[in-house]
PDB file of N, CA, C and O in Angstrom:
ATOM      1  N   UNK A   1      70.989  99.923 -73.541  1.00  0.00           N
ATOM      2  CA  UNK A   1      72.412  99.723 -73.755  1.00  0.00           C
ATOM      3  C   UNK A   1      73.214 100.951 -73.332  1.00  0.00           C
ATOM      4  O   UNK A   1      74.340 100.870 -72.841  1.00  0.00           O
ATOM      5  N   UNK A   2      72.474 102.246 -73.582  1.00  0.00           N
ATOM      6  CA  UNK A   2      73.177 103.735 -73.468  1.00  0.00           C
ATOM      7  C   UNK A   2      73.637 103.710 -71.584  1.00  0.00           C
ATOM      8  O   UNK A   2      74.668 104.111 -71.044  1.00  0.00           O
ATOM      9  N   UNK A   3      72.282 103.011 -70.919  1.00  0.00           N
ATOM     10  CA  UNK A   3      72.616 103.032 -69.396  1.00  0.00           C
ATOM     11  C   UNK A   3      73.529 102.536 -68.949  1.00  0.00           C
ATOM     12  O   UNK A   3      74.243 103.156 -68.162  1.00  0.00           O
ATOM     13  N   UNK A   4      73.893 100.768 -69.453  1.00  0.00           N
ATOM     14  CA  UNK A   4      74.401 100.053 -69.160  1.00  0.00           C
ATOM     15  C   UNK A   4      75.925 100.762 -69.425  1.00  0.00           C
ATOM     16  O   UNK A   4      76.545 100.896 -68.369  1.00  0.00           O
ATOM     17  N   UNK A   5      76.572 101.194 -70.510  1.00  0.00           N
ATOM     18  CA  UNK A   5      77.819 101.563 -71.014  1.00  0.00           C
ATOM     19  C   UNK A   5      77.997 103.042 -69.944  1.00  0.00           C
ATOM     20  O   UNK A   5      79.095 103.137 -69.394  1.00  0.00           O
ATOM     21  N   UNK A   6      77.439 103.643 -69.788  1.00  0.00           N
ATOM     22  CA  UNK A   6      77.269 104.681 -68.433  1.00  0.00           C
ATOM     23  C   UNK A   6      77.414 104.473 -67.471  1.00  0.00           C
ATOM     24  O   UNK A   6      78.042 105.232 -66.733  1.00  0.00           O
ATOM     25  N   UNK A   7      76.836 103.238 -67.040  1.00  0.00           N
ATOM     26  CA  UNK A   7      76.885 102.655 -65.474  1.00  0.00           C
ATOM     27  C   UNK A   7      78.464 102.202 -65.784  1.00  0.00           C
ATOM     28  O   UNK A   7      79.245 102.811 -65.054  1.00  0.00           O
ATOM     29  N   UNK A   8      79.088 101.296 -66.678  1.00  0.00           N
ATOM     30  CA  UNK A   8      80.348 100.941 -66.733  1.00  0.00           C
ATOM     31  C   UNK A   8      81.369 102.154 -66.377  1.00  0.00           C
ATOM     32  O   UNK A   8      81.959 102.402 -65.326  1.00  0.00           O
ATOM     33  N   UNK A   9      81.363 103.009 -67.987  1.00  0.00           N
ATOM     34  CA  UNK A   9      82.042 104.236 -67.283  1.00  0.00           C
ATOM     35  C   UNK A   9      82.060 105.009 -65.855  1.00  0.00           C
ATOM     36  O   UNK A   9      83.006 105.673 -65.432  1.00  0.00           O
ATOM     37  N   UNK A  10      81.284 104.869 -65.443  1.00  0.00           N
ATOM     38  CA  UNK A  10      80.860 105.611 -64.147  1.00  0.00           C
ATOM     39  C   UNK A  10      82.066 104.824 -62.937  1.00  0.00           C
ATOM     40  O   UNK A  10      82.920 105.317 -62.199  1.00  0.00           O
ATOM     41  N   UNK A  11      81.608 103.369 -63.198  1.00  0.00           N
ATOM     42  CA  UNK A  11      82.513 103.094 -62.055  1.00  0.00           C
ATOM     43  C   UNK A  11      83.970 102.473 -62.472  1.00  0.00           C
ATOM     44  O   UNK A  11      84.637 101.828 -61.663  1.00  0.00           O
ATOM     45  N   UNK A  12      84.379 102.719 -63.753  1.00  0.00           N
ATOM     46  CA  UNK A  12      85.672 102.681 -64.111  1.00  0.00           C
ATOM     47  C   UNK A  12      86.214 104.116 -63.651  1.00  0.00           C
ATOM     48  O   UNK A  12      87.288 104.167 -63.051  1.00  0.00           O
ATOM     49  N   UNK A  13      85.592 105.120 -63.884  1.00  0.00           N
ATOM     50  CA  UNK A  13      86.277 106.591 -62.970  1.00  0.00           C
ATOM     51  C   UNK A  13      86.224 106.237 -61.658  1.00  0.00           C
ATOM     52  O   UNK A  13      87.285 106.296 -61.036  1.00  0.00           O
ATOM     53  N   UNK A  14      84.903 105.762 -60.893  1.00  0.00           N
ATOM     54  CA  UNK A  14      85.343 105.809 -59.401  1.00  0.00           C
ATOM     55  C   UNK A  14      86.874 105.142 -59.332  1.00  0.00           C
ATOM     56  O   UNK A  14      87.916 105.718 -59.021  1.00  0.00           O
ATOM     57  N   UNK A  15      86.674 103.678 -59.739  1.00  0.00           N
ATOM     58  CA  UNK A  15      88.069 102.727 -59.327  1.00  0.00           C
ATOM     59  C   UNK A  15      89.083 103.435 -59.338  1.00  0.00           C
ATOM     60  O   UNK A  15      90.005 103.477 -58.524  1.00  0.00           O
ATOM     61  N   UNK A  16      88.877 104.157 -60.522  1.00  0.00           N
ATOM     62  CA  UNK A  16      90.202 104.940 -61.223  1.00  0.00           C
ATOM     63  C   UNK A  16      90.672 106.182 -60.269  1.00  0.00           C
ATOM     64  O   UNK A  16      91.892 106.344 -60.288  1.00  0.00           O
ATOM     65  N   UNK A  17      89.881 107.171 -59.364  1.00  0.00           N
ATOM     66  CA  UNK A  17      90.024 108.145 -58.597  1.00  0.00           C
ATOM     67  C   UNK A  17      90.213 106.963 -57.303  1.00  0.00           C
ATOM     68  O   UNK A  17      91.224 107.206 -56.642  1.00  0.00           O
ATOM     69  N   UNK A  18      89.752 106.235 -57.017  1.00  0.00           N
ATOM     70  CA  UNK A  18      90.203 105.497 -55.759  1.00  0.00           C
ATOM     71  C   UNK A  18      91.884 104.938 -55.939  1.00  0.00           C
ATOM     72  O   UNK A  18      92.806 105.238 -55.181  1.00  0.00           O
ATOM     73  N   UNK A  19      91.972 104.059 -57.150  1.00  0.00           N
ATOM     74  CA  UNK A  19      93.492 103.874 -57.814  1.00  0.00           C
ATOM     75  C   UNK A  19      94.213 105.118 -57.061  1.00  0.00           C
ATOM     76  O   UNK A  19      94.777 105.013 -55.972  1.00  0.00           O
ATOM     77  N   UNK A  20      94.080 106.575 -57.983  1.00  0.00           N
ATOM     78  CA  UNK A  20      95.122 107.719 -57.624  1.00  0.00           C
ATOM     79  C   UNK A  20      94.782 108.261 -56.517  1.00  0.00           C
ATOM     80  O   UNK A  20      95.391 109.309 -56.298  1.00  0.00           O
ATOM     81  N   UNK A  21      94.015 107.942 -55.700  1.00  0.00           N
ATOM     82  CA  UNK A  21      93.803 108.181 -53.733  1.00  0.00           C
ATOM     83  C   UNK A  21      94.752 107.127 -53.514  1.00  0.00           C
ATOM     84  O   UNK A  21      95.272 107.575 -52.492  1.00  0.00           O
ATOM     85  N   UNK A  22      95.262 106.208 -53.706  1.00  0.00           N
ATOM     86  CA  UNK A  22      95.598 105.116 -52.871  1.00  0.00           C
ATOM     87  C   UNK A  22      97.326 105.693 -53.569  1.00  0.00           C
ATOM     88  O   UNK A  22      98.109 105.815 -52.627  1.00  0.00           O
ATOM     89  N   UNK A  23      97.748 105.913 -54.447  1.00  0.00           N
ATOM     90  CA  UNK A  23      99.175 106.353 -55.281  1.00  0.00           C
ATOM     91  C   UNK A  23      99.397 107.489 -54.361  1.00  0.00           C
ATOM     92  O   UNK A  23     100.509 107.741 -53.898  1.00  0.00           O
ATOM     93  N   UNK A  24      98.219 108.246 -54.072  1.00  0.00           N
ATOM     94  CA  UNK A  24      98.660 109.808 -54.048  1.00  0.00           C
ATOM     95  C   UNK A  24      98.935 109.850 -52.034  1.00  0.00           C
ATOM     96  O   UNK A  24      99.527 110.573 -51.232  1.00  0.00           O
ATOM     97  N   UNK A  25      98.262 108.860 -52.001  1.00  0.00           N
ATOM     98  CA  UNK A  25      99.084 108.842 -49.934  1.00  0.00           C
ATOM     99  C   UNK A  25     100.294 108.516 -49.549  1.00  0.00           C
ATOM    100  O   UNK A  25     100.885 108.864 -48.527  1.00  0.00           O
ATOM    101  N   UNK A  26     100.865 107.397 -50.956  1.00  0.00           N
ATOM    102  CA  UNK A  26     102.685 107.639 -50.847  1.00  0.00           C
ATOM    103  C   UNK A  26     103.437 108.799 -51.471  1.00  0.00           C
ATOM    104  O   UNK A  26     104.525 109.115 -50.991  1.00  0.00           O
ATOM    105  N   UNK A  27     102.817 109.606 -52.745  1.00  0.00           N
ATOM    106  CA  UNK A  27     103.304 110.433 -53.536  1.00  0.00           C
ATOM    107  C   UNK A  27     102.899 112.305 -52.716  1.00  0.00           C
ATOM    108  O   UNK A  27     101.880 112.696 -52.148  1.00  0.00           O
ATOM    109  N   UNK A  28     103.842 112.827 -52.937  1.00  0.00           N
ATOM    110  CA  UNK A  28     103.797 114.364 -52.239  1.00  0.00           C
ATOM    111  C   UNK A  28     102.726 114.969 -52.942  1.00  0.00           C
ATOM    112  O   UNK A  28     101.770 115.494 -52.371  1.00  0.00           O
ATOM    113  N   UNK A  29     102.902 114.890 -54.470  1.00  0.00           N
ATOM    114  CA  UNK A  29     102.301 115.443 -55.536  1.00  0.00           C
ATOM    115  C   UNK A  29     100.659 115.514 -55.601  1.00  0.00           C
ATOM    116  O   UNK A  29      99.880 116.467 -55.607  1.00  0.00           O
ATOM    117  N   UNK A  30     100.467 114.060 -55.648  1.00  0.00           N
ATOM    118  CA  UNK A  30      98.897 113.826 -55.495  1.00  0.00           C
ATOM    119  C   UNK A  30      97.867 114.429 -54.241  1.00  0.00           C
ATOM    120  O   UNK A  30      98.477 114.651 -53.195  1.00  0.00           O
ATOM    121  N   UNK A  31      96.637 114.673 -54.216  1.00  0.00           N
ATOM    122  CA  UNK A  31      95.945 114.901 -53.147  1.00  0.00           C
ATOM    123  C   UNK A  31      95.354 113.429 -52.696  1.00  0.00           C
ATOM    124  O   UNK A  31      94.132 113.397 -52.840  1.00  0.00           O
ATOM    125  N   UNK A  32      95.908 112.216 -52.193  1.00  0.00           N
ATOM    126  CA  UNK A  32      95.061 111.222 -52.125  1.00  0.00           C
ATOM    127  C   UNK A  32      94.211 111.054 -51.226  1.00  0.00           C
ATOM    128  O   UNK A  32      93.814 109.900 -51.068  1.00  0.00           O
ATOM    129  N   UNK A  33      93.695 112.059 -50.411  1.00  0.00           N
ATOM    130  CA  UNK A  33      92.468 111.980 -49.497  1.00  0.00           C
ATOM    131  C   UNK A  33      91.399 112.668 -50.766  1.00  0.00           C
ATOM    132  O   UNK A  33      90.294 112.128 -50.822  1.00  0.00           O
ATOM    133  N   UNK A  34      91.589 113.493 -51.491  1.00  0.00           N
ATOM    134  CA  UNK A  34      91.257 114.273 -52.155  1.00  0.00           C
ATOM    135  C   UNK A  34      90.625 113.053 -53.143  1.00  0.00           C
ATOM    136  O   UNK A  34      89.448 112.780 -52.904  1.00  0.00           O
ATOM    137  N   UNK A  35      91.195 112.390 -54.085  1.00  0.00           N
ATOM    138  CA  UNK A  35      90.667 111.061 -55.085  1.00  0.00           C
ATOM    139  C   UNK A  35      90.272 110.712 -54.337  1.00  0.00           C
ATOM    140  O   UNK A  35      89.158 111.221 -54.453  1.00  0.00           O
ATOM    141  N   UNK A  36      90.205 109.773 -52.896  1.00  0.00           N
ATOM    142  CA  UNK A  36      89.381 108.892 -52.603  1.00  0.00           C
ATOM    143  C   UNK A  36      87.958 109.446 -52.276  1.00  0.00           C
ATOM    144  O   UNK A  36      86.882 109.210 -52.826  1.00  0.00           O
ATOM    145  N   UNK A  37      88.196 110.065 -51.466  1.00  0.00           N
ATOM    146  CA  UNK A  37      86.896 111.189 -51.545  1.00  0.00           C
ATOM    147  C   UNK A  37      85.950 110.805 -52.469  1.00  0.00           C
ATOM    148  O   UNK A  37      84.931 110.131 -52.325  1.00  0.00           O
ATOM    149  N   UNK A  38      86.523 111.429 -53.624  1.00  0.00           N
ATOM    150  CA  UNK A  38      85.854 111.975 -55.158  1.00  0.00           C
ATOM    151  C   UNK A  38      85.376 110.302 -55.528  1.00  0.00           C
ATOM    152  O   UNK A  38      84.217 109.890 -55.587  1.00  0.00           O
ATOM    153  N   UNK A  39      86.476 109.609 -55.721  1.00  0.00           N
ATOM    154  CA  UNK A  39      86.168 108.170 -55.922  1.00  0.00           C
ATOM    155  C   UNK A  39      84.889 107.754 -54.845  1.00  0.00           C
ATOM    156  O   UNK A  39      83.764 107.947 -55.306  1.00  0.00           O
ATOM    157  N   UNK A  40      84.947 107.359 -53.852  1.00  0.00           N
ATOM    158  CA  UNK A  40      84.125 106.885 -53.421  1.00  0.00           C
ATOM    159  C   UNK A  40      82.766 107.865 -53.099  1.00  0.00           C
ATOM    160  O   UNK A  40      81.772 107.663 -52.401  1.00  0.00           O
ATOM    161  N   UNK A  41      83.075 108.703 -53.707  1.00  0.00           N
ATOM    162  CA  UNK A  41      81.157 109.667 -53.641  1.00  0.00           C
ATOM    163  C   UNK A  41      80.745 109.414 -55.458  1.00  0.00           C
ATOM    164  O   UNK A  41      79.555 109.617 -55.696  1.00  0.00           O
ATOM    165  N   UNK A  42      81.737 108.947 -56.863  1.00  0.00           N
ATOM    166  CA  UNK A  42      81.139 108.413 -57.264  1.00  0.00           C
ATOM    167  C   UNK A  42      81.179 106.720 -57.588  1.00  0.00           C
ATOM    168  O   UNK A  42      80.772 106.250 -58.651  1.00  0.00           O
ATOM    169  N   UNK A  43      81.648 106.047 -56.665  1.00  0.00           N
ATOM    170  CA  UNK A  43      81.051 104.712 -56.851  1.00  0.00           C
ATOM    171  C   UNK A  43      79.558 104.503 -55.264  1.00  0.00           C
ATOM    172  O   UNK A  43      78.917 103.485 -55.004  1.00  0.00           O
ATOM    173  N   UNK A  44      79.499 105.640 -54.680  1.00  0.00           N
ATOM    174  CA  UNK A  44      78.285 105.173 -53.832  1.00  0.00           C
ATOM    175  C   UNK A  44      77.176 105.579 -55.074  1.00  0.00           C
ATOM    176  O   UNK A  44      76.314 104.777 -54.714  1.00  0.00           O
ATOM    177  N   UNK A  45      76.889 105.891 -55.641  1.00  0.00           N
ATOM    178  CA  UNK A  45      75.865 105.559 -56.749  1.00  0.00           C
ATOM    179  C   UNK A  45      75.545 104.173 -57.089  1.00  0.00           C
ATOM    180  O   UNK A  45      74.467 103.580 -57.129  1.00  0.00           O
ATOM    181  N   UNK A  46      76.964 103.734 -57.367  1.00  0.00           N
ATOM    182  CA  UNK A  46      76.380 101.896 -57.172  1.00  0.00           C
ATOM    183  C   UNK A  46      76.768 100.789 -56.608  1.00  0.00           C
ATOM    184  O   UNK A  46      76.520  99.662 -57.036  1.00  0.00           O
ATOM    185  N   UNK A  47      77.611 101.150 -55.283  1.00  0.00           N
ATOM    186  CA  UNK A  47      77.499 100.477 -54.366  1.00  0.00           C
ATOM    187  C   UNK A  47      77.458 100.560 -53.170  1.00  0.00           C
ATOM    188  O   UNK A  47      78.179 101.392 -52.620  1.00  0.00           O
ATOM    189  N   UNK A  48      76.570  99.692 -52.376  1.00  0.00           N
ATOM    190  CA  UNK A  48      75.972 100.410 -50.856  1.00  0.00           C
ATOM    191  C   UNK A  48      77.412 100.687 -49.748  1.00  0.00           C
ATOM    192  O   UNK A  48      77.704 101.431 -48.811  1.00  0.00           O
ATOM    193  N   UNK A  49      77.967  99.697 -50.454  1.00  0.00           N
ATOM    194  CA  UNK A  49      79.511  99.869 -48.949  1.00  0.00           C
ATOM    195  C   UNK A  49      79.944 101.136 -49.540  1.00  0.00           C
ATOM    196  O   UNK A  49      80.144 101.523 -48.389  1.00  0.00           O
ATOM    197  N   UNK A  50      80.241 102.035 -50.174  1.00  0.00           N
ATOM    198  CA  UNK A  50      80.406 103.047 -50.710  1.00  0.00           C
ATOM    199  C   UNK A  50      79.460 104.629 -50.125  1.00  0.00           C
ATOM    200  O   UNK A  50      79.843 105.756 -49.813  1.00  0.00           O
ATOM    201  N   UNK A  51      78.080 103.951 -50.196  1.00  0.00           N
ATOM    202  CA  UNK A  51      77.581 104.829 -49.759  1.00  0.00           C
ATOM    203  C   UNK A  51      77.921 105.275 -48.152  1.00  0.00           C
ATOM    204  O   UNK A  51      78.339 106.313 -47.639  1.00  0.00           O
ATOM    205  N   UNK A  52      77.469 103.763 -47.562  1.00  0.00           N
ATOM    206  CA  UNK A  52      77.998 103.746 -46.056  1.00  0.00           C
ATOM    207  C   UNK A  52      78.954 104.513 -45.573  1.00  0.00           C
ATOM    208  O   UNK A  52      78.679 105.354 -44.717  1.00  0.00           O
ATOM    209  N   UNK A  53      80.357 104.332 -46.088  1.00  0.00           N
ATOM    210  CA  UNK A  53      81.911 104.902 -46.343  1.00  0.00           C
ATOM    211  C   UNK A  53      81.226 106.240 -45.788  1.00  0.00           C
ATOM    212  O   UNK A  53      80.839 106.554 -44.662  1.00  0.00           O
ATOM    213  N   UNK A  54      81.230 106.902 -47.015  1.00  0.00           N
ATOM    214  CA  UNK A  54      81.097 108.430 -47.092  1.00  0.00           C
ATOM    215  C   UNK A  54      80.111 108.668 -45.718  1.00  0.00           C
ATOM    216  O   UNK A  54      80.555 109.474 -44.900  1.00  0.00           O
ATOM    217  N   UNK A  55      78.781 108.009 -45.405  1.00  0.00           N
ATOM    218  CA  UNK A  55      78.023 108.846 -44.485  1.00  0.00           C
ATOM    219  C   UNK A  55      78.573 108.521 -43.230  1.00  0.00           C
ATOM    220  O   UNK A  55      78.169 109.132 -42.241  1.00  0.00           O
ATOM    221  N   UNK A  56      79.588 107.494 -43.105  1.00  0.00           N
ATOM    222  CA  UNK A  56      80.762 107.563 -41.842  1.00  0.00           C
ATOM    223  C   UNK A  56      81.515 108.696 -42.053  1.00  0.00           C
ATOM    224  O   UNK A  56      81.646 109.515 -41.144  1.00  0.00           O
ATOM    225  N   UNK A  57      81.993 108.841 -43.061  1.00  0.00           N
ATOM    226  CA  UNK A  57      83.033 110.132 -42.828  1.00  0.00           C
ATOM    227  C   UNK A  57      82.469 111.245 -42.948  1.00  0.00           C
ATOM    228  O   UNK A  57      82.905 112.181 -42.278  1.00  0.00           O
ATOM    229  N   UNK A  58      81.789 111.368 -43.485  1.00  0.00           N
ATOM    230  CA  UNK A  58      80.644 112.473 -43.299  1.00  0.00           C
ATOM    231  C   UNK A  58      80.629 112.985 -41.575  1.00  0.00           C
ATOM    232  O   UNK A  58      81.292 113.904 -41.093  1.00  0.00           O
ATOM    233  N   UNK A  59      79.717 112.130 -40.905  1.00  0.00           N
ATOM    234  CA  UNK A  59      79.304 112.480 -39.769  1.00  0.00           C
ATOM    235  C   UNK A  59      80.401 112.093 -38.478  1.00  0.00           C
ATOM    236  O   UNK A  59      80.168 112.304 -37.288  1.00  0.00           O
ATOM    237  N   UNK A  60      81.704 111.446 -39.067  1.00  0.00           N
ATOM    238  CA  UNK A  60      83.081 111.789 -37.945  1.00  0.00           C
ATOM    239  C   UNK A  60      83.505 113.294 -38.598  1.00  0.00           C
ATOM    240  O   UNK A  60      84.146 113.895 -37.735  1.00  0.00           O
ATOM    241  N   UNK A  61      83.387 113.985 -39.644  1.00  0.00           N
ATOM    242  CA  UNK A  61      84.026 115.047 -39.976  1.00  0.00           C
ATOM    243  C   UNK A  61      83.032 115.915 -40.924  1.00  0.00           C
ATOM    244  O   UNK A  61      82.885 116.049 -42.139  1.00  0.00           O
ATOM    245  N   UNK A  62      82.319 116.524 -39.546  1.00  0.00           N
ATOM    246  CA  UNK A  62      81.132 117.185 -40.094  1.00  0.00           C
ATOM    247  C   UNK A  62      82.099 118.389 -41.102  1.00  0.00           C
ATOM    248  O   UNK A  62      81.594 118.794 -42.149  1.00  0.00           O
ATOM    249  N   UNK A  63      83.288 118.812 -40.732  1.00  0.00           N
ATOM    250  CA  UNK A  63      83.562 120.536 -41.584  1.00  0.00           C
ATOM    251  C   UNK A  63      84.208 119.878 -42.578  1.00  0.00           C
ATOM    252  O   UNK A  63      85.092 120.563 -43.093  1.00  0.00           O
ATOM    253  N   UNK A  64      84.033 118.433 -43.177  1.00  0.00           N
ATOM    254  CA  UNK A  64      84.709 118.092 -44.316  1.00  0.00           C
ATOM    255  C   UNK A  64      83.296 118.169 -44.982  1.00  0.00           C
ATOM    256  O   UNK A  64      83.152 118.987 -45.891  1.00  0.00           O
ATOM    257  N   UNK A  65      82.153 117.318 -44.573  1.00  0.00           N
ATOM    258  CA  UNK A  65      81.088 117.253 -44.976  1.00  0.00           C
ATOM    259  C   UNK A  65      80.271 118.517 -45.699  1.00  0.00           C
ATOM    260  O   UNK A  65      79.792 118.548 -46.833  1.00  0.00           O
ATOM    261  N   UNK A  66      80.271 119.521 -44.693  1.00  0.00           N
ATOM    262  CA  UNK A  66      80.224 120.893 -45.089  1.00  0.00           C
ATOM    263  C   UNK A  66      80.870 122.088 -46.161  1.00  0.00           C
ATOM    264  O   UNK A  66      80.416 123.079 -46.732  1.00  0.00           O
ATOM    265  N   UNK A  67      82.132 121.428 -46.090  1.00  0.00           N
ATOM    266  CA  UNK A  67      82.780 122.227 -47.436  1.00  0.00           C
ATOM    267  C   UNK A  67      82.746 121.269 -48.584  1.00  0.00           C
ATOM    268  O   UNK A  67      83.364 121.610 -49.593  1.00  0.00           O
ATOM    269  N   UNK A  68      82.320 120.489 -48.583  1.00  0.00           N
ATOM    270  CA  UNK A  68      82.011 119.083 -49.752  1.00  0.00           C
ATOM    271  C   UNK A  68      80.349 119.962 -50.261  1.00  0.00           C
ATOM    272  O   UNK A  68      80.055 120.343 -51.394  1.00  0.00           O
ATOM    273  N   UNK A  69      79.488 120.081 -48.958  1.00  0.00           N
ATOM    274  CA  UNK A  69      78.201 120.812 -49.772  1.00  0.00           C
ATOM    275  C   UNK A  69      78.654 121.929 -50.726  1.00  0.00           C
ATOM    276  O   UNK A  69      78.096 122.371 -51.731  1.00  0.00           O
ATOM    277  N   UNK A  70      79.444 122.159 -50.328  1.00  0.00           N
ATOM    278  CA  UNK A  70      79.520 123.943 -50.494  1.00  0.00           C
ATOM    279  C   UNK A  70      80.293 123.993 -52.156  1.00  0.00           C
ATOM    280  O   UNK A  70      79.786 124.666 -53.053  1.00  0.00           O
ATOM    281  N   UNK A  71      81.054 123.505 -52.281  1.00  0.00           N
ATOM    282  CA  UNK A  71      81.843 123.074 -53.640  1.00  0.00           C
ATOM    283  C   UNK A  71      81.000 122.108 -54.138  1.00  0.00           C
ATOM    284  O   UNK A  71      81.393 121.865 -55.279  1.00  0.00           O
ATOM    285  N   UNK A  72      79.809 121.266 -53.801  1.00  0.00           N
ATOM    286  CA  UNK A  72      79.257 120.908 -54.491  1.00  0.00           C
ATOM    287  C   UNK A  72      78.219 121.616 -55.459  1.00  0.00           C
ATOM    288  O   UNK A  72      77.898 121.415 -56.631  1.00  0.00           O
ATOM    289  N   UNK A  73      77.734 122.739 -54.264  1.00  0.00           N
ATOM    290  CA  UNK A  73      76.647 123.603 -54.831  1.00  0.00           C
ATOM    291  C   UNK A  73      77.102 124.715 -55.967  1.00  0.00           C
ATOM    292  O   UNK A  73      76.386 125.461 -56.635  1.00  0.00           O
ATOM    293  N   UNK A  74      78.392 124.584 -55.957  1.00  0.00           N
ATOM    294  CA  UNK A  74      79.490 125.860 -56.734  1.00  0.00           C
ATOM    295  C   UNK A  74      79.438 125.330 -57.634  1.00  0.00           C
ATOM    296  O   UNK A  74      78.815 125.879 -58.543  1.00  0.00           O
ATOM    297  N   UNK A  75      80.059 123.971 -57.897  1.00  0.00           N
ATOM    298  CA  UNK A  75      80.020 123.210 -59.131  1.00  0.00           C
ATOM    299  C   UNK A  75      78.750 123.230 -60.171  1.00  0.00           C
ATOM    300  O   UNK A  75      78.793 123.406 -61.389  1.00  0.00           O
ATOM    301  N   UNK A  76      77.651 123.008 -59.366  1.00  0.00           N
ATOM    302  CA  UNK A  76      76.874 123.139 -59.708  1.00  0.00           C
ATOM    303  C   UNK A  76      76.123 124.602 -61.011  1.00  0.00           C
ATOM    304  O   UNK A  76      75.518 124.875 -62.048  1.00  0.00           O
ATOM    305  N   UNK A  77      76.635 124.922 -60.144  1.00  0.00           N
ATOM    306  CA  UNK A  77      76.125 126.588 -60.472  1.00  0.00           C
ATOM    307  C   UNK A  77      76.914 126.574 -62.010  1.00  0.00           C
ATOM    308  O   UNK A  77      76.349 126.735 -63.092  1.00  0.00           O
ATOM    309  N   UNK A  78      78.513 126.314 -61.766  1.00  0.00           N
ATOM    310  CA  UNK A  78      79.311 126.613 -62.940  1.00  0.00           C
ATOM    311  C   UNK A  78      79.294 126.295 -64.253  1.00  0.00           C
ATOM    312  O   UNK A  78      79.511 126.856 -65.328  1.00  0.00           O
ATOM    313  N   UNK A  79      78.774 124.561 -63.601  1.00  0.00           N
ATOM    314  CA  UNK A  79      77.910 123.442 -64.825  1.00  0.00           C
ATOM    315  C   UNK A  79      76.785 124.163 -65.656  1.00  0.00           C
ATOM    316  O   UNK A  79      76.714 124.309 -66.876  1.00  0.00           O
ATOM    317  N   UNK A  80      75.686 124.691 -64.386  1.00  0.00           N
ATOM    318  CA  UNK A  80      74.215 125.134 -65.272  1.00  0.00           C
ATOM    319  C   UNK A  80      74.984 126.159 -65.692  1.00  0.00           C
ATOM    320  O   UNK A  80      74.482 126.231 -66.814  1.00  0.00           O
ATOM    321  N   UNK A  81      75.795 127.003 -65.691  1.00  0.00           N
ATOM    322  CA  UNK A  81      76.513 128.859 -66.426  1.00  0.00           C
ATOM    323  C   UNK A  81      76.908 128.038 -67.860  1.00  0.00           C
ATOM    324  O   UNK A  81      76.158 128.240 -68.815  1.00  0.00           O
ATOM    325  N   UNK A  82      77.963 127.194 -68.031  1.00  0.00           N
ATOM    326  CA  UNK A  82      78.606 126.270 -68.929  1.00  0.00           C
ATOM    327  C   UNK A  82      77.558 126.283 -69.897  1.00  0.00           C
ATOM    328  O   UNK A  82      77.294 126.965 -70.888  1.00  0.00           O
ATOM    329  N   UNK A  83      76.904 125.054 -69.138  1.00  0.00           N
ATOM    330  CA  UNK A  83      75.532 124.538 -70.363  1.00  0.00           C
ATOM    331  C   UNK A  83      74.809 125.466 -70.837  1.00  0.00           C
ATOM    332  O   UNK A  83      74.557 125.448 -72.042  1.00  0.00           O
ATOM    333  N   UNK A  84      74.416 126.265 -70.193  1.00  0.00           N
ATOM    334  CA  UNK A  84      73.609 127.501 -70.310  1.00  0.00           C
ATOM    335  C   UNK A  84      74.200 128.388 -71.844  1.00  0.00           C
ATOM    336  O   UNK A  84      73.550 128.751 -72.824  1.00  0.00           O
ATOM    337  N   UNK A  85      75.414 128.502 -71.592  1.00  0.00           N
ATOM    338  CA  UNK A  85      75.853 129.464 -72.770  1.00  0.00           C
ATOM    339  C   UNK A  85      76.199 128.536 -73.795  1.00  0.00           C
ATOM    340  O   UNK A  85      76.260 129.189 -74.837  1.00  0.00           O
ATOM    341  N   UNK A  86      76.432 127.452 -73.998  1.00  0.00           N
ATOM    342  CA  UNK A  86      76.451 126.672 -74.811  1.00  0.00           C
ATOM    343  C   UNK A  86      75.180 126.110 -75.468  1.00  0.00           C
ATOM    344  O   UNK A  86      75.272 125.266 -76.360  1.00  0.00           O
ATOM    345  N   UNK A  87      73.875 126.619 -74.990  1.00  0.00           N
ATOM    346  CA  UNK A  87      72.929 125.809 -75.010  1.00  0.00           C
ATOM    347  C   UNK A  87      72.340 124.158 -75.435  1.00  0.00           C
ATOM    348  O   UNK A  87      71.460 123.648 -76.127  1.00  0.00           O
ATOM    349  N   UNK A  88      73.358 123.781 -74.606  1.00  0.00           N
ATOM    350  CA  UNK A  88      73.443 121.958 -74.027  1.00  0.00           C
ATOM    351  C   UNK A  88      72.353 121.786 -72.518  1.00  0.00           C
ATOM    352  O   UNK A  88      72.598 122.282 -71.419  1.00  0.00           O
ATOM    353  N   UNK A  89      71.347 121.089 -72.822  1.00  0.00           N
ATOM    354  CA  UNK A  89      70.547 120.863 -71.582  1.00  0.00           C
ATOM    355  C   UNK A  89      71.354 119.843 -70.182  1.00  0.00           C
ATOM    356  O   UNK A  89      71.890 118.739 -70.089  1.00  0.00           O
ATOM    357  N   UNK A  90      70.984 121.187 -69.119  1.00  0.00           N
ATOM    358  CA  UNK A  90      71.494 120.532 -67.424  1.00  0.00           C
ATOM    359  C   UNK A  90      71.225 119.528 -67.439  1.00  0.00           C
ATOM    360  O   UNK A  90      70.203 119.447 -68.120  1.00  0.00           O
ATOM    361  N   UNK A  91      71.644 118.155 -66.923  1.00  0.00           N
ATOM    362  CA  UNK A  91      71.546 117.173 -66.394  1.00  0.00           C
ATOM    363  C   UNK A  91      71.530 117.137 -65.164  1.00  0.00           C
ATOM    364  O   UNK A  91      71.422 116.059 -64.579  1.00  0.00           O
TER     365      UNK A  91
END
C-alpha cells in the first residue's frame, strides 16, 4: 500500500511541475522550460513516453543534458550532507 500511495504522489508532482511548465511559458515570472524539465524527468519513472521525451532532448541538447548531470550529482551530494547530519538514512 506504502508503494502504491508513493507511486500516486510521485506522479501528482510530475503533472503538477508539468501544470507550472506549461503557466510559466506565458508568465515572465515562472521558469517553464525549467518545470517541464523537472516534471517530465519525474514522471519518466512511470511512463515510457516520458522517458523517450527527455532522451530526445537530451541528445538534441547535449549542454542541457550535461549541466542536468552536473546539478544532479550536486544535489546529490547535498541530500547525503542533509541526511547525514540528521542521521536519516540516504535513499
Amino acid at each position: 500500500m506504502q508503494t502504491r500511495a508513493k507511486k500516486i504522489i510521485l506522479v501528482l508532482f510530475g503533472w503538477g511541475f508539468i501544470l507550472l511548465g506549461v503557466i510559466g511559458l506565458f508568465l515572465p515570472i515562472l521558469q517553464g522550460v525549467l518545470f517541464l524539465l523537472i516534471g517530465l524527468l519525474i514522471l519518466s519513472s512511470e511512463y515510457v513516453w516520458a522517458h523517450r521525451l527527455l532522451l530526445k532532448i537530451w541528445n538534441r541538447f547535449p549542454a542541457v543534458a550535461r549541466r542536468w548531470d552536473e546539478a544532479q550529482v550536486t544535489t546529490h551530494k547535498l541530500m547525503a550532507k542533509i541526511f547525514r547530519s540528521t542521521g536519516q538514512p540516504v535513499r
